[in-house]
C-alpha positions in Angstrom: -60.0 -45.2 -51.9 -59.5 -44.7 -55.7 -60.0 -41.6 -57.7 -62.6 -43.2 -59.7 -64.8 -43.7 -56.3 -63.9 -40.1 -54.7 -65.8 -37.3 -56.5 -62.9 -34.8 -55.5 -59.8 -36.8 -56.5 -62.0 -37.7 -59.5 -62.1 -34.1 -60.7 -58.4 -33.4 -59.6 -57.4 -36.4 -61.9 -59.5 -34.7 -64.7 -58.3 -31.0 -64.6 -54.7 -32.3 -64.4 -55.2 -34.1 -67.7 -56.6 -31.5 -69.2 -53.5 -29.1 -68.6 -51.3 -32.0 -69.1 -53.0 -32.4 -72.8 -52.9 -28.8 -73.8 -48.9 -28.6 -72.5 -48.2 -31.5 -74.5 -50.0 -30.3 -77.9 -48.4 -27.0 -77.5 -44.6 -28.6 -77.1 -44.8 -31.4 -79.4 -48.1 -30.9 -81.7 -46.9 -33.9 -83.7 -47.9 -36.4 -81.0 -51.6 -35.7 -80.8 -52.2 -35.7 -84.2 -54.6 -38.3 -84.6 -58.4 -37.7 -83.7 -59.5 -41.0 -83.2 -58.6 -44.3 -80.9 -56.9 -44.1 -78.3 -54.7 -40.8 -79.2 -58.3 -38.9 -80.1 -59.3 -39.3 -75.7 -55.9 -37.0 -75.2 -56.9 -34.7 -78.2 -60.4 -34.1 -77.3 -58.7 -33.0 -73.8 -56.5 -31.0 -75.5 -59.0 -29.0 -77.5 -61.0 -28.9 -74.0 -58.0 -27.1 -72.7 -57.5 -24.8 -75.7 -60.6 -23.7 -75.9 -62.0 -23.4 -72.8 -58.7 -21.9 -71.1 -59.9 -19.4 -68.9 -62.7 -22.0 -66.9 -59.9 -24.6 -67.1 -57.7 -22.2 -65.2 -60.1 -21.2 -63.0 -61.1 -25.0 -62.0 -57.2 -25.5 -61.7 -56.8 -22.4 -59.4 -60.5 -23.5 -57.4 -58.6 -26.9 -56.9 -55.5 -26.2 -55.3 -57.3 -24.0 -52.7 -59.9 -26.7 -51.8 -56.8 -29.0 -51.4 -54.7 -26.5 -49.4 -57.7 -25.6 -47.0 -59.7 -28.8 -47.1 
């Protein structure tokens, strides 16, 4: 089964490119620049993850115990 059909890998996929966003605005700020096509999508995650850092941790850390006990 896909991610796209499987609520929980759905929202793994998310969260993970979230923080992958934010790490790679922080490190190379050049590369999302842009705020619209295709680059904007990885921007607008980016600002999701600057902004809203504390519940974007908190879903990380609520992940990775559902997938070590579940």
């Amino acid at each position: 089964m896909s991610a796209l059909f499987n609520f929980h890998s759905f929202l793994t996929v998310i969260l993970l490119g979230i923080c992958a966003c934010t790490y790679f605005k922080m490190q190379f700020p050049a590369i999302l620049e842009q705020r619209t096509g295709f680059r904007g999508f990885f921007w607008k995650a980016a600002r999701i993850g600057e902004r809203l850092s504390p519940w974007v941790g908190m879903g990380c850390f609520m992940m990775g115990v559902s997938i070590i006990f579940f």
